[in-house]
N, C-alpha and C positions, 0 to 999 in steps of 0.2 A: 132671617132676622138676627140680629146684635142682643142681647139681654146688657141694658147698664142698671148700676144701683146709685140711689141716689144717697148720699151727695159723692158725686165723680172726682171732685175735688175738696178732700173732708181735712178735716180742721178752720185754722184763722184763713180763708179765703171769698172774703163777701165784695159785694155788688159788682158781678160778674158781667165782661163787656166779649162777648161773641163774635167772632167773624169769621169768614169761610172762605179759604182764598187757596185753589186747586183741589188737592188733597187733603189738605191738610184745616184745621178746625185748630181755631188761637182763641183766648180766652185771656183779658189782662180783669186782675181784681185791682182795691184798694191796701195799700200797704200803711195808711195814718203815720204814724211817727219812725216807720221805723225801715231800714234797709235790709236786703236789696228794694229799690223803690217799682214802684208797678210789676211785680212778678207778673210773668208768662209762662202760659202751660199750654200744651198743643196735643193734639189728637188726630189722627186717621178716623177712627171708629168711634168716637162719643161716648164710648164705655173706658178706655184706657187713657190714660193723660201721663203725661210728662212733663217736667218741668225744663222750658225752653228760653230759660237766662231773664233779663229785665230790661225794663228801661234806665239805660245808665245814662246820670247827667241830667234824670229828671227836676232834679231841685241844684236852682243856678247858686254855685258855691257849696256841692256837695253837705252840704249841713242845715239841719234842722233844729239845731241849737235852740233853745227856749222855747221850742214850739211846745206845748202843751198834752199832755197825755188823751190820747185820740182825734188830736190836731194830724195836719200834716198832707199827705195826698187822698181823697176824697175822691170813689167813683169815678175812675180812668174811664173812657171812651175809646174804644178798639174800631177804626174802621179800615175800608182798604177801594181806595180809589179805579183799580183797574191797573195801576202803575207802582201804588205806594201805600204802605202803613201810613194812617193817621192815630194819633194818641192824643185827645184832649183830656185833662184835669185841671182841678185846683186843689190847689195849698192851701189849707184852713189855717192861720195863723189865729183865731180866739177862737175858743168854744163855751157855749152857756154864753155867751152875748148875743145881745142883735145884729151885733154886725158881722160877723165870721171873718172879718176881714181876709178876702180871700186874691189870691192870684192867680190867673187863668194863664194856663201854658198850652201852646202845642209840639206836637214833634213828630219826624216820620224817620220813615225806615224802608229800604227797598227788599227785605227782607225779614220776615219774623223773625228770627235766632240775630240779625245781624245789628250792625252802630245804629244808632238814634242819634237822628239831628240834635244839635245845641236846640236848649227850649225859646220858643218865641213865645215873649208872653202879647196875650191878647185881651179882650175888652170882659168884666167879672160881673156880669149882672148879680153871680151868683154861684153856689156852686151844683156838682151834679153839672156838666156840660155837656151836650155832644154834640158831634160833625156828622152832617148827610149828603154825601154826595148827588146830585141831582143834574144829567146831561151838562156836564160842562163847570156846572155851577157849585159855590160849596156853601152850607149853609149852619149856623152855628144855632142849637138850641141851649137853651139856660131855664134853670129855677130865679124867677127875679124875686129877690130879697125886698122888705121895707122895715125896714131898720127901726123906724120913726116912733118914738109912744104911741099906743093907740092902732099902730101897723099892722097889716101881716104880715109875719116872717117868709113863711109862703102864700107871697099874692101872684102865685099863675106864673105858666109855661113863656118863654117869650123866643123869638126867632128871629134872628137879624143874618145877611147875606155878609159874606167876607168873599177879599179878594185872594184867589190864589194864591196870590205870588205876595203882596204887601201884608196878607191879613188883616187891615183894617178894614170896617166896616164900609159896606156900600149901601147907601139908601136908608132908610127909617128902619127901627126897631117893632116888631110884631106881636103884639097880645094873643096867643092860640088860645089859650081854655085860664080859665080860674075855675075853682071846683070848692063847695063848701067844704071837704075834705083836704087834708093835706095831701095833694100831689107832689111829687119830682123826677128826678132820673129820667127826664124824655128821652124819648127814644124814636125816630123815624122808620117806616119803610112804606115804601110802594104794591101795590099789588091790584089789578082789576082795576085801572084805573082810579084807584082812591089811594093818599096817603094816612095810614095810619099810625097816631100817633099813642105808643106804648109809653103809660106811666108808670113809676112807682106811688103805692096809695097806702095812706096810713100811717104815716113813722115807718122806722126799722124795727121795729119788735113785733109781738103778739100780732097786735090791729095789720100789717101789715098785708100789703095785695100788691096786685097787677089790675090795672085799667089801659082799658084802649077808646081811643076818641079817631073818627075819621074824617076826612073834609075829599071834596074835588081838587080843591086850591092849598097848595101850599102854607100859605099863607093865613086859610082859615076862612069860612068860622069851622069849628069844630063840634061834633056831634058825637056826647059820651056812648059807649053804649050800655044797655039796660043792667051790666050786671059785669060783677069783674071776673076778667081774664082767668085768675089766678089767688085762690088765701089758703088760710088755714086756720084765721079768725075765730072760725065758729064753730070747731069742733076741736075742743085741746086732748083730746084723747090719742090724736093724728103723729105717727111719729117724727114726722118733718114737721114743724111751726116755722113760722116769720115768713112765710114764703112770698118773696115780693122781687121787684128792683128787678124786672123781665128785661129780653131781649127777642126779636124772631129773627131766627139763620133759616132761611130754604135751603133744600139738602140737592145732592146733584137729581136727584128723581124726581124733582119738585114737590117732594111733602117739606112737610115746615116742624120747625121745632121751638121751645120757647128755653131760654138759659135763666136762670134763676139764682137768687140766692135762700136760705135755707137754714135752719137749725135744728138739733135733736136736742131736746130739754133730757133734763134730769127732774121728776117730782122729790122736794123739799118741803119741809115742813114749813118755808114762806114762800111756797108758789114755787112753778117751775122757773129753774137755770140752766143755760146755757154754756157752762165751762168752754167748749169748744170753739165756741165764736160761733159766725155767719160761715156758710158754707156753697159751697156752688154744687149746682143742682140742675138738671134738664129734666123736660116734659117734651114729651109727642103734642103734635101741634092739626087742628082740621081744619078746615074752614066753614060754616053755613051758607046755604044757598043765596042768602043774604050779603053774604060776605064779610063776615062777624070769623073772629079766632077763638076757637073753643079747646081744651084740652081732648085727645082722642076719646079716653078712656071715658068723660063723661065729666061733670058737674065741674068745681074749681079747686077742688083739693088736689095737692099733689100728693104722686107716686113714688115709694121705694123702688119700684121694679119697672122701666120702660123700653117696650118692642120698638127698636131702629134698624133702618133698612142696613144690612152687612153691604159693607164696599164689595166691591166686585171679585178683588183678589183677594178675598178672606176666605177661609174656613167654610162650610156652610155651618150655620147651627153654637156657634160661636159665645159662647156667655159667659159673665165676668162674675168670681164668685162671690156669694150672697156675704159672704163677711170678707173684706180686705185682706192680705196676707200682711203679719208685725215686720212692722224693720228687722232684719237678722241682726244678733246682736253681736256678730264678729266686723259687724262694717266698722271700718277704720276710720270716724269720723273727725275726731285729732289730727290725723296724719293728712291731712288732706291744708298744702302749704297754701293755699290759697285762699281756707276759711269761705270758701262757696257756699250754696246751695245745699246743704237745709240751714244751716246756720245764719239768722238774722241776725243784724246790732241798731241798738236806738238811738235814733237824731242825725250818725253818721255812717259812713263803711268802715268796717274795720281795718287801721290800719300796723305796722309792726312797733309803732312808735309805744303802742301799748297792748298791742295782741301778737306775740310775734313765735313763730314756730320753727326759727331759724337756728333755737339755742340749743336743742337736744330733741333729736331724731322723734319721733312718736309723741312727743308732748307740747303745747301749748303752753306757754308763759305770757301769763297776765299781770298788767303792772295798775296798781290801784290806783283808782284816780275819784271821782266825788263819788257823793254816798248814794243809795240806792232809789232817792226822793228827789234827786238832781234831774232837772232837765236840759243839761248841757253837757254833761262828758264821764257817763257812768260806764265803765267798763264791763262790757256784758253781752255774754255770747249768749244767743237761745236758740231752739228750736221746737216748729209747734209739735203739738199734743192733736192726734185726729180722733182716739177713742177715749169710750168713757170709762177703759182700763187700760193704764199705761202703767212702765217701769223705766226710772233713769238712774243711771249710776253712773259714776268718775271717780277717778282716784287722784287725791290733792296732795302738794308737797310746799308748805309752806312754813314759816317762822314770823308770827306776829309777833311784836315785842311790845304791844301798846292796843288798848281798847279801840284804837283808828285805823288799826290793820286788822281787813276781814276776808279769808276768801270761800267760797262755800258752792254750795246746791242749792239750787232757789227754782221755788215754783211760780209764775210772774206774770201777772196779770197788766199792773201799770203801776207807779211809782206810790197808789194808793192802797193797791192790794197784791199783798207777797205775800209767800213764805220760806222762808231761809232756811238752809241750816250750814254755820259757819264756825268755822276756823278762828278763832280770837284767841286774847287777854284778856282778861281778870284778875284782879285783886288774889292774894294767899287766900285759903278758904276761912271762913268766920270774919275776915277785915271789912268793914264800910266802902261801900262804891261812893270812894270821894274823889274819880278824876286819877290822871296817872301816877304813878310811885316813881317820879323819877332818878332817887337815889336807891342804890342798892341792890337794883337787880332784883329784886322781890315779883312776886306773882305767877301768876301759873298759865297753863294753855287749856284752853276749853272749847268744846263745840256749842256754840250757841244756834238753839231755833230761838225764832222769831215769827210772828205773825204781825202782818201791820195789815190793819183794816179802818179806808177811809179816816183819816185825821189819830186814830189811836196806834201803836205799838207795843207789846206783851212779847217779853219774853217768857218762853212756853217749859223750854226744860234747860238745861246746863249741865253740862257732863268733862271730866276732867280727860285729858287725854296726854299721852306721852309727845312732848316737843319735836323731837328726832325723827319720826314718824311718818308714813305717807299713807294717806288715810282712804278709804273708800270710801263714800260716803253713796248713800242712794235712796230711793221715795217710791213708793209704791201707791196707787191711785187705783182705788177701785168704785166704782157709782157714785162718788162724790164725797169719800173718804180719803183722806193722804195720811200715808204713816212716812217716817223717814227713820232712816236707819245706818248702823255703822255696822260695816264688814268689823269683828275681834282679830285676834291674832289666831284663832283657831279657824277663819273665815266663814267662823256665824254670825248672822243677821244678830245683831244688839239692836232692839227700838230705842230711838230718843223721845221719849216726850209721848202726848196720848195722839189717837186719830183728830188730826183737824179738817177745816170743813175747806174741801177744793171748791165746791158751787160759789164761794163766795168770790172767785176768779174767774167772774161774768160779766157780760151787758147788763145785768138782770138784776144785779147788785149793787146798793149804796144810792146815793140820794142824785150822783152828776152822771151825765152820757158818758157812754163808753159804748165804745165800737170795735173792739178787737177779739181776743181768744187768749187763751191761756197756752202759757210756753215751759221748756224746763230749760235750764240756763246755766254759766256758771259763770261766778262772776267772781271780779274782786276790789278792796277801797283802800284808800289811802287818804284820811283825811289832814295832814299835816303837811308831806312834803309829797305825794305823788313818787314814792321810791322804793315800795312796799312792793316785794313781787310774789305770784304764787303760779309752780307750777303742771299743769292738771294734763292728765291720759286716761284712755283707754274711757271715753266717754260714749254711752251708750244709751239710745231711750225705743223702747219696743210699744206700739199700742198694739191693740187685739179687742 
């Protein structure tokens, strides 16, 4: 047997879509606002994952422009025909409305690593979609939305049949299940003669589960059964919560598994937080004589630690160790002209019109463009954070000449909760903050932190720094404390400012949904003419 640890795929990587196609085990998550869109990660053995590129081209006119913080692509659906990758999602373009207004796309691929089709958009009951292949036939399920005063927002599972080739619908739309609970994320499969339909129950947070409903008929009616799949609900002591938004893959030996998503809290003194986001996670999977899916190990809580059958050509005895090995921190992340893979950017892909690594060997030049509350063209490299002790550091080389020029370290949750520490101008010391000096050359260069938390801004410390200079700057995170810091001329840690609180760069935090994980980034602004540049090396971020 395999030893995996859960979560397989740790950090921002939630509502996990499974599929098992030869050898090889493909997993697409949700990516909300931000690029590469639908990441893929692939396995042999369900213990070790890789990241195996995206779907590119998934949002038609590469940009996500004004889409909304935790908007964007929503629960991909991962299938595989016998011939072809299928990838169903929607694009959330409102969030906190009733109406989400969403866009349902599909797209295939005759290979997992290879091009994706142009997206075909299809019929939006709702979001959360998936495709179930059925002899010949293909079948589209949805969360149907009711917008209406008075509505469910979620009123029940719904199923309508698509054509191959046109994708438009054939025949009537299907009512499977309503549930006095919040169901979604259906999910199909086959087995014994019954299909079984896998929901997600509860919201995405705490309350969160697995339910399974089965029918003879496609079609329905459906038949809950007595007790869910899969939580974590009821016992917060558990080191995985939210456990919900399942899948079932059969393995080539015909045991079965269930994919998940997942979180490790941190206790706070206002309830537990998740810094890390949603995470993806698997369980061993049995069946009862009944024909019901139960977790191996027993009851519905999930496991840090799960026995999977080793492939053939493995090792025997095989096991992945109990705590992750950190990023080395000589990887040449900068240097990599391509700006790939760990490094996301929000609403669009990075391009060199303002992220460009053509100028000077080893470094990255960032060209400022809106401010860090913009949901249309914020300049901003990131990558997640998988533990709940990380270290990032870079070294900046820039000249702001004006309060509108900023470039920094930023910790980054969504355009509502950061924390910065940057590169600026300021007024001479003792002068009034009355807007820029623009005779005279007067003023000085300073690192400003910052904290913005939901609707409010505080700046936290201010420290003078020599212009000429190329700075290092870096943040150290440990269980839900962030110090940030400047490398001196002697290259000791100088703290800026006191420990601020990382937990609050959560789901878990602030009054609106949020769906993502906390990132470390660097970015830079130009609030005047877009001409400001800053340019950054030797950027490094290790968890452990």
């Amino acid at each position: 047997m395999t030893l995996l640890h859960n979560p397989v795929i740790r950090g921002f990587a939630p509502d996990p879509s499974m599929v098992r196609v030869g050898d090889w085990y493909y997993v697409a998550t949700s990516s909300f606002e931000w690029f590469p869109t639908i990441p893929l990660h692939r396995s042999r053995d369900l213990a070790q994952w890789e990241y195996a590129g995206h779907v590119e081209g998934a949002v038609p006119g590469d940009s996500l422009a004004g889409v909304p913080d935790s908007g964007g692509i929503w629960a991909p659906s991962l299938s595989w025909d016998g011939e072809r990758f299928w990838v169903v999602y929607s694009i959330v373009r409102s969030v906190g409305t009733p109406y989400f207004d969403t866009d349902t796309y599909v797209s295939t691929a005759t290979e997992g690593v290879g091009e994706w089709t142009a997206p075909r958009r299809i019929a939006s009951h709702g979001f959360d979609p998936a495709l179930f292949h059925d002899g010949g036939r293909l079948w589209l399920l949805n969360l149907q939305n009711d917008h209406r005063p008075g509505g469910r927002r979620f009123a029940g599972i719904v199923l309508t049949e698509l054509d191959r080739e046109t994708l438009t619908p054939v025949g009537d739309t299907h009512l499977l299940l309503q549930h006095e609970r919040l169901v979604e994320g259906p999910k199909l499969v086959q087995r014994g003669g019954w299909y079984h339909l896998v929901l997600a129950e509860g919201g995405t947070g705490f309350e969160h589960g697995v339910l399974v409903a089965r029918s003879r008929e496609i079609t329905g009616p459906y038949e809950l059964d007595s007790r869910p799949l899969l939580t974590s609900r009821d016992d917060p002591s558990l080191p995985l919560q939210k456990a919900g938004h399942g899948e079932l893959v059969q393995l080539p030996d015909g045991s079965w598994i269930l994919s998940h998503l997942t979180a490790r809290p941190l206790n706070t003194p206002d309830g537990p937080r998740c810094p890390l986001g949603r995470e993806t996670a698997i369980q061993a999977v049995t069946w009862t004589p009944e024909g019901w899916p139960r977790l191996r190990h027993g009851g519905p809580h999930p496991s840090t630690e799960v026995d999977v059958p080793t492939r053939p050509d493995s090792a025997p005895g095989v096991a992945v160790p109990t705590r992750p090995q950190p990023r080395p921190p000589e990887q040449p992340a900068l240097a990599d002209a391509t700006l790939g893979w760990p490094w996301s950017t929000l609403r669009a892909a990075p391009d060199a019109s303002w992220a460009d690594t053509s100028v000077r060997p080893g470094w990255i030049r960032l060209r400022g463009r809106q401010g860090p509350e913009s949901w249309w063209a914020h300049s901003l490299l990131a990558q997640r954070i998988t533990e709940h002790r990380a270290e990032a550091e870079v070294t900046v080389e820039a000249r702001p000449a004006t309060f509108t020029q900023v470039a920094g370290l930023v910790l980054w949750y969504n355009t509502e909760s950061y924390l910065a520490l940057d590169l600026t101008w300021a007024e001479p010391e003792g002068e009034e903050q009355r807007g820029q000096q623009w005779q005279g050359g007067g003023g000085r260069t300073v690192l400003s932190l910052v904290e913005r938390d939901e609707g409010s801004t505080r700046q936290v410390a201010l420290v003078d720094v020599q212009a000429e200079s190329a700075f290092t700057l870096g943040v150290t995170v440990v269980d839900g404390a962030a110090r940030f810091w400047l490398l001196d001329q002697h290259g000791e840690r100088r703290f800026v400012g006191p420990e601020l609180d990382f937990t609050r760069l959560s789901d878990d935090h602030g009054s609106k949904l949020r769906f993502t994980g906390a990132m470390a980034a660097i970015h830079a602004v130009d609030l005047v003419d877009a001409a400001f540049t800053a340019d950054f090396t030797r950027f490094r971020l290790i968890c452990w």
